[in-house]
Each structure stands twice: as structure tokens, then as C-alpha cells.
DOTI-539854 format. One record per residue (C-alpha): residue number from 1; x, y, z; residue in one letter. Coordinates in steps of 0.1 Angstrom, whole numbers, plus 5000, padded with zeros to 4 digits. Layout:
N
<resi->NUM	u->X	v->Y	w->Z	resn->A>
...
This chain:
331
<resi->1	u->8092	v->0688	w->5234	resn->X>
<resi->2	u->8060	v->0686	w->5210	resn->X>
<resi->3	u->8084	v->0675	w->5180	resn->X>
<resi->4	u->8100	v->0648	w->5201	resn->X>
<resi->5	u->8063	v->0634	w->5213	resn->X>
<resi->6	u->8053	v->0637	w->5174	resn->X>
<resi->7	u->8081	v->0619	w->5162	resn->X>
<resi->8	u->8081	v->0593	w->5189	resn->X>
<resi->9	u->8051	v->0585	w->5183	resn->X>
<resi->10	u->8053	v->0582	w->5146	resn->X>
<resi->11	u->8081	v->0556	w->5160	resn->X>
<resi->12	u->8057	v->0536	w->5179	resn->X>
<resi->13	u->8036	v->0533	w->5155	resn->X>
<resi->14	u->8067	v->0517	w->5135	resn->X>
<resi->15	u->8068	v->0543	w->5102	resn->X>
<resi->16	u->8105	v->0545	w->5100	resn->X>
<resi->17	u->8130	v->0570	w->5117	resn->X>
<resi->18	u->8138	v->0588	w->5081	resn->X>
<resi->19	u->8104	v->0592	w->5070	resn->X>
<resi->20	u->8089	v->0599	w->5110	resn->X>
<resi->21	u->8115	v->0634	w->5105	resn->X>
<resi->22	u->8107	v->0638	w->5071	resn->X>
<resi->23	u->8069	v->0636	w->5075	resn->X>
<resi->24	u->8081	v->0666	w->5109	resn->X>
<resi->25	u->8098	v->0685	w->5090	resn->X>
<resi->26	u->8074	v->0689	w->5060	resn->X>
<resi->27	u->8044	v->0695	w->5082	resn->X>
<resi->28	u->8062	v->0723	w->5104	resn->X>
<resi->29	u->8052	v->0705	w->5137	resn->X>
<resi->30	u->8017	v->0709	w->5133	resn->X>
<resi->31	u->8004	v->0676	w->5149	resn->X>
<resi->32	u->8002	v->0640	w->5147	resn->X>
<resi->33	u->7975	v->0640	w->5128	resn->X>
<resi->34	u->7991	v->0660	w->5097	resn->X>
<resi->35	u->8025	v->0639	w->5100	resn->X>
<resi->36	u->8003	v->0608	w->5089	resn->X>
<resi->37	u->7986	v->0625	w->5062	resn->X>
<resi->38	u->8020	v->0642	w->5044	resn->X>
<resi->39	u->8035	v->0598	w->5052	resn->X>
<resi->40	u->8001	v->0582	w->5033	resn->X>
<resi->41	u->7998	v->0607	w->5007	resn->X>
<resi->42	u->8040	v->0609	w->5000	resn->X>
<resi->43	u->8046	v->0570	w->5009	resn->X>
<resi->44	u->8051	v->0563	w->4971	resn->X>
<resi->45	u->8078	v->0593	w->4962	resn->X>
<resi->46	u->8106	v->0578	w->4950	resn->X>
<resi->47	u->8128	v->0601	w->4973	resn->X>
<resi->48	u->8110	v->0591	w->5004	resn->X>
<resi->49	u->8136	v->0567	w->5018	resn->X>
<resi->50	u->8164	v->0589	w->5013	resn->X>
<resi->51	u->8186	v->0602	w->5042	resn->X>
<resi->52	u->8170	v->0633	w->5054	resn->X>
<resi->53	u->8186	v->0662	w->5058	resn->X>
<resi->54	u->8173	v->0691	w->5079	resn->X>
<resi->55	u->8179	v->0730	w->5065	resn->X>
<resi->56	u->8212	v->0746	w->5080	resn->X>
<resi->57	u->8208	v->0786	w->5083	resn->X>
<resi->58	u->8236	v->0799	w->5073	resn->X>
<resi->59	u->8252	v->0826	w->5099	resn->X>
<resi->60	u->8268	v->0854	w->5086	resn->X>
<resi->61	u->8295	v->0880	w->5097	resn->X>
<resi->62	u->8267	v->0906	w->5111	resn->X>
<resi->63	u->8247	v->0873	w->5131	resn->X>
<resi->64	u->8285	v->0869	w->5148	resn->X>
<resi->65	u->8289	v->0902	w->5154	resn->X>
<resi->66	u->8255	v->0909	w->5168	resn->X>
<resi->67	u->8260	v->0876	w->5191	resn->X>
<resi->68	u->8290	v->0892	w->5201	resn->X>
<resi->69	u->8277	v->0920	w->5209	resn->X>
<resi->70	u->8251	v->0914	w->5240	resn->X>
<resi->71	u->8227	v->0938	w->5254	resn->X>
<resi->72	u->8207	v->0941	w->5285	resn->X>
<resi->73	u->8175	v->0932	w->5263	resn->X>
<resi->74	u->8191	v->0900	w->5254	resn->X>
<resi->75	u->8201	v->0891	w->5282	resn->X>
<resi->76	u->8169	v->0894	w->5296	resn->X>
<resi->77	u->8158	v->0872	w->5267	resn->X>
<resi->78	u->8183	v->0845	w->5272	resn->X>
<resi->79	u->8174	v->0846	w->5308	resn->X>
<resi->80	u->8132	v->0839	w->5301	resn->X>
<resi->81	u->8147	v->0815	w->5278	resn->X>
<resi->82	u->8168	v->0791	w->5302	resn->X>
<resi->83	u->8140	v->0797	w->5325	resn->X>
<resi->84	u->8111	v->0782	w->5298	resn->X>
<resi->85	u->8138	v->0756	w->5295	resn->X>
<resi->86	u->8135	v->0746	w->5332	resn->X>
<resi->87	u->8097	v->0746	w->5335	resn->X>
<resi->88	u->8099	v->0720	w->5307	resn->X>
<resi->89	u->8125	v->0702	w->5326	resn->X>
<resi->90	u->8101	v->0702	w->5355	resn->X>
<resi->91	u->8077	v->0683	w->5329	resn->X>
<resi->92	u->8073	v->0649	w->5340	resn->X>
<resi->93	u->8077	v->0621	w->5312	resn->X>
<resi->94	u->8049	v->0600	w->5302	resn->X>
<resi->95	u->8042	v->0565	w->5317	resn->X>
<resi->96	u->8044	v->0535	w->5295	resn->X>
<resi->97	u->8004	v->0528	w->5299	resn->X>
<resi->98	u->8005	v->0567	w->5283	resn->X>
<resi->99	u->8027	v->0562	w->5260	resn->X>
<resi->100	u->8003	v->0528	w->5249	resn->X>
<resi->101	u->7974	v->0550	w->5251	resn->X>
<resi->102	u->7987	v->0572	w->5227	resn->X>
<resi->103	u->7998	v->0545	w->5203	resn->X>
<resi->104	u->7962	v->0529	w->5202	resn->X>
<resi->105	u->7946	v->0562	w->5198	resn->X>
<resi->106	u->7970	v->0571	w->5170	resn->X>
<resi->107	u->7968	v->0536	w->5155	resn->X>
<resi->108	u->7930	v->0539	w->5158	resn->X>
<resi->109	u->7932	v->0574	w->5138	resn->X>
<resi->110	u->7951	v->0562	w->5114	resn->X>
<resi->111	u->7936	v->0528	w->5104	resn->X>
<resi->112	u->7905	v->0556	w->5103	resn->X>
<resi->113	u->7927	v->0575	w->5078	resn->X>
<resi->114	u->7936	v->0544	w->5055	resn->X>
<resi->115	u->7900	v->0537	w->5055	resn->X>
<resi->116	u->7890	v->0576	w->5044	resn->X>
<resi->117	u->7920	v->0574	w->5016	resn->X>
<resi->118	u->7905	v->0538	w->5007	resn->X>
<resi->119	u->7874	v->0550	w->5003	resn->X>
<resi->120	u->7886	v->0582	w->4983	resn->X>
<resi->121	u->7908	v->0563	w->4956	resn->X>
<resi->122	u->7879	v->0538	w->4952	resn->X>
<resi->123	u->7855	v->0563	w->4948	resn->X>
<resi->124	u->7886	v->0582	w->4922	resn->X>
<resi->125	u->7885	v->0553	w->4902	resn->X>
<resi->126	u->7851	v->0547	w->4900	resn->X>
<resi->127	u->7849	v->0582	w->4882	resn->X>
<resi->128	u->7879	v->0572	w->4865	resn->X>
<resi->129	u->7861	v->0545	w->4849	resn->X>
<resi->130	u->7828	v->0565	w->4843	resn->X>
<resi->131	u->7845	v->0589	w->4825	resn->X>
<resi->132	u->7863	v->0560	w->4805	resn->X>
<resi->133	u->7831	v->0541	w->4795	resn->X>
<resi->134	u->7818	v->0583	w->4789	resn->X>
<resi->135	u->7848	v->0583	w->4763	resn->X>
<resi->136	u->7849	v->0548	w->4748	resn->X>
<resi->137	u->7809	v->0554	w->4745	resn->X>
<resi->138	u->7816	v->0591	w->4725	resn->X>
<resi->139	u->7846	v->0574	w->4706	resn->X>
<resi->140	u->7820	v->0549	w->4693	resn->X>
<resi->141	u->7792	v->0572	w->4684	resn->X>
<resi->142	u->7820	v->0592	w->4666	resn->X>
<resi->143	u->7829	v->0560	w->4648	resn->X>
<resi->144	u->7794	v->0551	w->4639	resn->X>
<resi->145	u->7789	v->0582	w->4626	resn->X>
<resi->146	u->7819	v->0587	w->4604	resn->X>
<resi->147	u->7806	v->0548	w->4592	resn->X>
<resi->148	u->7775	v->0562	w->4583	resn->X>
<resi->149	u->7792	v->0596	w->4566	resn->X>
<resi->150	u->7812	v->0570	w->4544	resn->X>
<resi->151	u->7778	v->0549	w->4536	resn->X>
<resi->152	u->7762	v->0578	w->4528	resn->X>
<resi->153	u->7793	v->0589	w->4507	resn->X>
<resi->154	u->7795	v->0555	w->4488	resn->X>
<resi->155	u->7756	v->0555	w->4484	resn->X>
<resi->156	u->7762	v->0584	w->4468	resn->X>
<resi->157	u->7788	v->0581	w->4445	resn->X>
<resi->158	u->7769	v->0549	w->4432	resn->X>
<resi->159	u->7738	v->0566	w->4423	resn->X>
<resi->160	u->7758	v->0593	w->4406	resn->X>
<resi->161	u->7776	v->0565	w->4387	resn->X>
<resi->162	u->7743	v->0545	w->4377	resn->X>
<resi->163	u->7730	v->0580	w->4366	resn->X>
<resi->164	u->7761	v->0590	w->4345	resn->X>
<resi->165	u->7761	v->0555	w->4329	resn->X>
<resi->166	u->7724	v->0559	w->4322	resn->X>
<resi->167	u->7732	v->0589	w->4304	resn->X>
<resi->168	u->7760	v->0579	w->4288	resn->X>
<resi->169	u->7743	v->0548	w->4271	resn->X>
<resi->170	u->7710	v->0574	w->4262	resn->X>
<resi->171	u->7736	v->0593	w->4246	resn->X>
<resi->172	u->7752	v->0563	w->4225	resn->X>
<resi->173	u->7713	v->0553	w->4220	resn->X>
<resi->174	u->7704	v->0589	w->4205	resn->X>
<resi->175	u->7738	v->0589	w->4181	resn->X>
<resi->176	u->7732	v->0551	w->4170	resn->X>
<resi->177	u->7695	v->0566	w->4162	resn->X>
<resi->178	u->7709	v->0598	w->4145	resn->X>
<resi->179	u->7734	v->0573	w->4124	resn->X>
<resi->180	u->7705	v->0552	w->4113	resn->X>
<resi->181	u->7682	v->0581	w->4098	resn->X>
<resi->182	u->7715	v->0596	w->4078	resn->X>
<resi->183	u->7725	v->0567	w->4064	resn->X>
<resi->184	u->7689	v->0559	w->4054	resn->X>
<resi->185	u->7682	v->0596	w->4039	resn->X>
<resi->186	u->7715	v->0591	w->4023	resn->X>
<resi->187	u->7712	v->0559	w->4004	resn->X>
<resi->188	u->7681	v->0555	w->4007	resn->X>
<resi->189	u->7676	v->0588	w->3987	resn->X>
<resi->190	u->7701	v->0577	w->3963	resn->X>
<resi->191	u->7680	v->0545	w->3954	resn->X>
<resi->192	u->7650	v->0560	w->3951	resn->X>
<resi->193	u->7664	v->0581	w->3923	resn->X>
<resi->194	u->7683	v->0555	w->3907	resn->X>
<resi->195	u->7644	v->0537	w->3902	resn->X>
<resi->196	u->7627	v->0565	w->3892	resn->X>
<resi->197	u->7651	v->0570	w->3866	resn->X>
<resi->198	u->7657	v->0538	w->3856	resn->X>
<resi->199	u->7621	v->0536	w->3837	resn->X>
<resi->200	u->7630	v->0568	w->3814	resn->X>
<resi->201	u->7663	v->0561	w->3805	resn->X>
<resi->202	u->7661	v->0559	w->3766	resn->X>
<resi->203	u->7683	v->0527	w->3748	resn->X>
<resi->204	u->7718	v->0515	w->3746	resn->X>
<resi->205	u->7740	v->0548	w->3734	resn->X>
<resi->206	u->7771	v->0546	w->3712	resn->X>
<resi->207	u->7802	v->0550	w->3728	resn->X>
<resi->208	u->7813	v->0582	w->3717	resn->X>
<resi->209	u->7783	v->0594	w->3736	resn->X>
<resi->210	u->7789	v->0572	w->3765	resn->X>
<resi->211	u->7822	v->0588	w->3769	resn->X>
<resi->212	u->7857	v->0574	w->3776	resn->X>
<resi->213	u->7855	v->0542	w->3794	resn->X>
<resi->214	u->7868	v->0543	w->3831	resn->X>
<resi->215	u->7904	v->0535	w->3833	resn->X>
<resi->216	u->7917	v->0502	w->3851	resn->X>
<resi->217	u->7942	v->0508	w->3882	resn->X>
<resi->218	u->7973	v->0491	w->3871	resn->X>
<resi->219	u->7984	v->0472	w->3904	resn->X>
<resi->220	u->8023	v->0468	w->3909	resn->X>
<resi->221	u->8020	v->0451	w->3943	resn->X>
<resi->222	u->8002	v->0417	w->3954	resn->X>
<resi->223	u->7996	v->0407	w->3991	resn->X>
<resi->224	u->7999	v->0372	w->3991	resn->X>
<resi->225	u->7986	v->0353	w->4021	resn->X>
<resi->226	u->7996	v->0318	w->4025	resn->X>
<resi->227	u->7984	v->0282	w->4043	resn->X>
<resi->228	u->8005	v->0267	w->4051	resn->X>
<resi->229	u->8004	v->0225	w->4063	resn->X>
<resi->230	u->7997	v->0229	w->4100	resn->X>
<resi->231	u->7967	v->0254	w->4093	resn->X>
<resi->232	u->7991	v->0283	w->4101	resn->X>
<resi->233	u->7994	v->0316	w->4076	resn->X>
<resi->234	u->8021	v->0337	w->4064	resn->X>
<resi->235	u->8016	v->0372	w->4044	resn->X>
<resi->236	u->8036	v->0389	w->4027	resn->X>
<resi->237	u->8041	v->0419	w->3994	resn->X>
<resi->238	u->8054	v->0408	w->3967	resn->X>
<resi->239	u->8061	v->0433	w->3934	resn->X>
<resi->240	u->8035	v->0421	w->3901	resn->X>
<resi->241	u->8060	v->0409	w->3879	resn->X>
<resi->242	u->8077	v->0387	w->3903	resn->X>
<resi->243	u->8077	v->0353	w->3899	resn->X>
<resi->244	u->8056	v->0330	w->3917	resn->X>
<resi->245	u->8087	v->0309	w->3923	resn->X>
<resi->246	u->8095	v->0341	w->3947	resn->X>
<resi->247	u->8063	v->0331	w->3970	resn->X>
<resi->248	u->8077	v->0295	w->3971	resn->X>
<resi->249	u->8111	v->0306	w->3982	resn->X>
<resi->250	u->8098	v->0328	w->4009	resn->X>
<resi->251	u->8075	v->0299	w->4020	resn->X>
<resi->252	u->8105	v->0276	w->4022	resn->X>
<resi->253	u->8128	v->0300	w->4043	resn->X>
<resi->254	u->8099	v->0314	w->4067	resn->X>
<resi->255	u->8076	v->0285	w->4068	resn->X>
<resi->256	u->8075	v->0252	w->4091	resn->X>
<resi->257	u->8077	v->0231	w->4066	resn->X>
<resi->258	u->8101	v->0206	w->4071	resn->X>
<resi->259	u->8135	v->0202	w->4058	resn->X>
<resi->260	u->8134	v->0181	w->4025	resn->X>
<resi->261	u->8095	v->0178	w->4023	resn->X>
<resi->262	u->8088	v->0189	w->3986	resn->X>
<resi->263	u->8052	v->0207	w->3983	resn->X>
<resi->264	u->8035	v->0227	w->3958	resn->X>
<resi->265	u->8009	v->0254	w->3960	resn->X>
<resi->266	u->7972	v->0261	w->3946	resn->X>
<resi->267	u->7948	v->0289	w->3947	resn->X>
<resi->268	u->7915	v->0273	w->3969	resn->X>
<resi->269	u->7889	v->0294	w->3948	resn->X>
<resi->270	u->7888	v->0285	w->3922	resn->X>
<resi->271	u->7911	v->0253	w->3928	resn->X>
<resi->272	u->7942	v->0258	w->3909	resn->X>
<resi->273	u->7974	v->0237	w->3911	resn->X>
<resi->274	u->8004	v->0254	w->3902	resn->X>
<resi->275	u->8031	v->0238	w->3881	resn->X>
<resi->276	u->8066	v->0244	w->3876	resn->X>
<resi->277	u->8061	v->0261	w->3844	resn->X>
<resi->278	u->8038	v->0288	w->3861	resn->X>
<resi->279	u->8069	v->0294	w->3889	resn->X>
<resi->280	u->8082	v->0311	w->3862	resn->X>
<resi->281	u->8054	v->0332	w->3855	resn->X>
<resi->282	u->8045	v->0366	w->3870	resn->X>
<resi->283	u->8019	v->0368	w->3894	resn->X>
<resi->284	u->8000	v->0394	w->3879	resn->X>
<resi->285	u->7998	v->0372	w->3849	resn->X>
<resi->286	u->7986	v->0338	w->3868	resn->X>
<resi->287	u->7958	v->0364	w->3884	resn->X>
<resi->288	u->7973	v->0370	w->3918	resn->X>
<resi->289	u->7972	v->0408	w->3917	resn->X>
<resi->290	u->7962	v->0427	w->3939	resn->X>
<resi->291	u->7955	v->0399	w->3966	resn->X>
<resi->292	u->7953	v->0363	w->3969	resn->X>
<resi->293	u->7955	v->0336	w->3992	resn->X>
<resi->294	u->7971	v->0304	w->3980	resn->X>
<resi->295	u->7974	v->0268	w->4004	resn->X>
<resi->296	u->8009	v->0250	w->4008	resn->X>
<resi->297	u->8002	v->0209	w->4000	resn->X>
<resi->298	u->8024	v->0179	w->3997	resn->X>
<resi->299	u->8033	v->0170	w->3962	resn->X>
<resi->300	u->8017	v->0133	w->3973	resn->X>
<resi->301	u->7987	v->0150	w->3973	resn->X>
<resi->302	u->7985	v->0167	w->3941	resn->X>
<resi->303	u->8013	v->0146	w->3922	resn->X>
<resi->304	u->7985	v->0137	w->3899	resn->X>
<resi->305	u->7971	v->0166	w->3892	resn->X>
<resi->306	u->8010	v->0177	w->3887	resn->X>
<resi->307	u->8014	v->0151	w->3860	resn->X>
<resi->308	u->7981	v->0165	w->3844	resn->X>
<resi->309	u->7996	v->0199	w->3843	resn->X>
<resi->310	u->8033	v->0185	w->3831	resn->X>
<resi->311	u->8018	v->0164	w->3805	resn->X>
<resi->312	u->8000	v->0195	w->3790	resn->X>
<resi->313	u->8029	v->0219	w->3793	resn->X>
<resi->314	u->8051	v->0187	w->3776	resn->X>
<resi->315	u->8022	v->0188	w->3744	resn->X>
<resi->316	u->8019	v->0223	w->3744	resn->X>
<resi->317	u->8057	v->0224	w->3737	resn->X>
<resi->318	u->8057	v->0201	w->3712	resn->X>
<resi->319	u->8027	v->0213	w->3694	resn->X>
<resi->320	u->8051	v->0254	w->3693	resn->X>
<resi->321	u->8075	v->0235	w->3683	resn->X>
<resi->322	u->8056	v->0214	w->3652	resn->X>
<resi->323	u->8037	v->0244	w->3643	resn->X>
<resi->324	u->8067	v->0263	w->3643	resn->X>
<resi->325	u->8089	v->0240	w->3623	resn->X>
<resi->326	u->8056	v->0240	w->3593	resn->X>
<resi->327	u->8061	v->0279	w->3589	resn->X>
<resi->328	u->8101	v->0273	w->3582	resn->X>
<resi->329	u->8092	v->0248	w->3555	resn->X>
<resi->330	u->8064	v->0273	w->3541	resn->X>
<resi->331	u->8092	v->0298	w->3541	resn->X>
């Protein structure tokens, strides 16, 4: 039969028994030369190897009944049937020289056939990798060009920068320049009138025509900022009529002076040591309203200038009390 010679000869050729009926089976029996085309193109399905099975038809009631049921047409038919059968009986069976024949020729057609497939999947991946350079080639240009789109961005956004800072310092230029002339117009307007009326103005008036004097701004605070040994400050409000013995204290508990180091304090400008008998007195009566600034120093340091400033405290108290004593005798 021509399936038989098909897939012995697919045998011969030594493609294995499953995949020789397979390879029949899916090409319908249409030749040697299609059984080895359906193998090379299907040899890498991962289902190739697996037991095949041909396709039962399934027989029903009616196909028994109509088997059953024979008829002079069929058997007629059955009888041109058995007699096909025997004429391909008759056939005789090919010689082993035949049968090697065969296997050449088909050997020869397929090593032809690896050789066309070779040839096809080389010339499949040479297009494969044209098309890949084509892409990796259109990727780049795409990539140079959003590269250049982002330059071009950047380039941009600096010159719009330079020119808004241009701008801006033009405008700080023009209000610096608009500043200058209104301050000039306005004091220098105001001096030029002072002059030209200074030559005209007649002599000294008397003060009821001069008006009520300008009244002094009482104070009742003084910032007090002080230096203390190690170049460091302290500041602080104190109220006008406290004590400068109050700005010691506060120098003693806030300061880094250190424990049991006995100091004193002086005004810089002009130089003023402090004694104890001004500790006692307020500060806006020693002059240190509104502000002042007074240095801390070791009583080493001034301890003369301390015994200048006892000593005349000490004969200032004697001469009250002497001149005091003379006006009780007068009495």
C-alpha cells in the first residue's frame, strides 16, 4: 500500500516509528516528499514524541443497521473491493537493491531539503538582523533627537533666566536711581532754604517770642549692655531709678565670671569707675538713661582708682558732717 511504502521509507531513513505515522497522518498520504517537510518544519513541537494516536470514527446505530442491512449494490461493491484487494496482492514486493535505491534517492532529497531550510533560516535571520540594526539605528536617532529637544530646552531656559536677571537688576538700577533724586530733592531742597534764610534772620529774640521751650522725654527705662572679662556681652532693661547695684547682681548671676572673683564696673567713654557709694545710686542719676554700655574689670585692676573714689566719698562725708555740725552751734 502507498502508506506502507511512505512510512517504510521514512523508517529507512531512520526518523522514528512515532513521528514516521505522525508525519502520515498529518500530510493525508500525499507523498514522501511532504512527510519530510511536515517532520523538519514540526521536529521541535514539544508534542512530537508523544504516542500517536490515529482518529477512531465512531459508528453509530444507523452505520450497524445499514451494515446489516446488505443490498445487491453493495454487494457488488464489496465484491470490486476484494477484487482491488487481490490485484494488489498480485503486486510483487520490492527487492532490497529497490528498497536501497529508494533510501538514497530519499536521503539525497532530503539532505536537498535541510540545505533549502538552511538556507531559508539563514537568509530569516539575516533580515532579522537588518531590521534589528534598522531599529537600534531609529532608536538612536530618536534618542539623539529628544537629546537635542532637551539642549535646545535647557539653552532656552538659560537665556530666559540671563534675560529675566538682566531685567531684574535694570529694575533695582532704575529704583536705586529714582531713590537718589528723592532724597536729593528732598533734603537737598530743605538745605537750600535753611541758607537762604539763614542771612535774613534778624537777632537773638526773647523768649516769650521764641515760644515754650521743647519738652525733654522723661526715660523710665535703660538698656544696659555689658562687657564682660572674656570679651563677651550681656543686655538687659533695667527700670531708671534702679540701682546700679541691680546691674551688678544681674552680671553676677548671668555672667561667666567666676565664683568668688570680686570685680567692679566703669563706663569706657568717658572712663568712669564706679564705686560702692554709686551702687546705691539710680541709674538715671549716674547718667545711664536711656542706654549705656559699661565693661566688667577685676578690682586688681582698678583697686586704685577704687581707693581714689573711697577716699573722696570718706572726705566728702566728713566735710557733711563738719558743715553740718557748724549750723547746730549757729543755731
Amino acid at each position: 500500500m502507498a502508506d506502507l511504502t511512505t512510512l517504510e521509507s521514512l523508517l529507512e531513513m531512520g526518523f522514528d516509528r512515532n513521528r514516521a505515522e505522525r508525519a502520515v497522518a498529518s500530510t493525508g498520504n500525499q507523498g514522501i516528499e511532504q512527510a519530510m517537510d511536515w517532520l523538519m518544519e514540526h521536529e521541535n513541537d514539544p508534542d512530537i514524541d508523544e504516542p500517536y494516536k490515529p482518529p477512531v470514527l465512531a459508528e453509530t446505530d444507523d452505520d450497524q443497521a445499514g451494515t446489516q442491512a446488505s443490498t445487491p449494490g453493495d454487494t457488488a461493491g464489496v465484491a470490486s473491493k476484494e477484487v482491488s484487494q487481490h490485484g494488489d496482492a498480485e503486486k510483487k514486493p520490492m527487492t532490497e537493491e529497490e528498497k536501497q535505491q529508494q533510501v538514497k534517492r530519499l536521503e539525497e532529497l532530503m539532505r536537498l531539503k535541510q540545505a533549502e531550510r538552511r538556507e531559508r533560516e539563514r537568509a530569516e535571520e539575516l533580515e532579522k538582523e537588518k531590521q534589528r540594526r534598522k531599529q537600534g539605528q531609529e532608536l538612536q536617532q530618536i534618542r539623539s533627537k529628544l537629546q537635542d529637544d532637551d539642549m535646545k530646552k535647557l539653552a532656552e531656559l538659560r537665556k530666559r533666566e540671563k534675560m529675566e536677571d538682566k531685567l531684574a537688576r535694570q529694575r533695582v538700577k532704575e529704583k536705586i536711581a529714582r531713590d537718589r533724586e528723592e532724597r536729593a530733592k528732598k533734603f537737598g531742597g530743605g538745605g537750600t532754604s535753611s541758607t537762604s534764610t539763614t542771612p535774613v534772620q534778624p537777632g537773638p529774640l526773647s523768649p516769650t517770642s521764641q515760644g515754650p521751650p521743647p519738652t525733654k522725654k522723661e526715660y523710665d527705662e535703660s538698656r544696659i549692655q555689658v562687657r564682660l572679662l572674656d570679651g563677651s556681652t550681656l543686655t538687659a532693661v533695667f527700670k531708671a531709678q534702679e540701682p546700679l547695684a541691680a546691674v551688678r547682681v544681674y552680671v553676677q548671676v548671668n555672667g561667666n565670671t567666676p565664683e568668688g572673683q570680686d570685680f567692679t564696673l566703669l563706663s569706657p567713654y568717658p572712663r568712669h569707675v564706679y564705686t560702692d557709694l554709686d551702687m546705691e545710686k539710680p541709674l538715671k542719676e549716674l547718667g545711664l538713661v536711656p542706654s549705656a554700655v559699661l565693661v566688667v574689670t577685676k578690682n586688681d585692676e582698678n583697686q586704685e582708682a577704687g581707693w581714689r573714689g573711697n577716699d573722696t566719698g570718706r572726705s566728702f562725708a566728713r566735710t557733711s558732717s563738719v558743715h553740718r555740725l557748724e549750723g547746730e552751734l549757729l543755731l
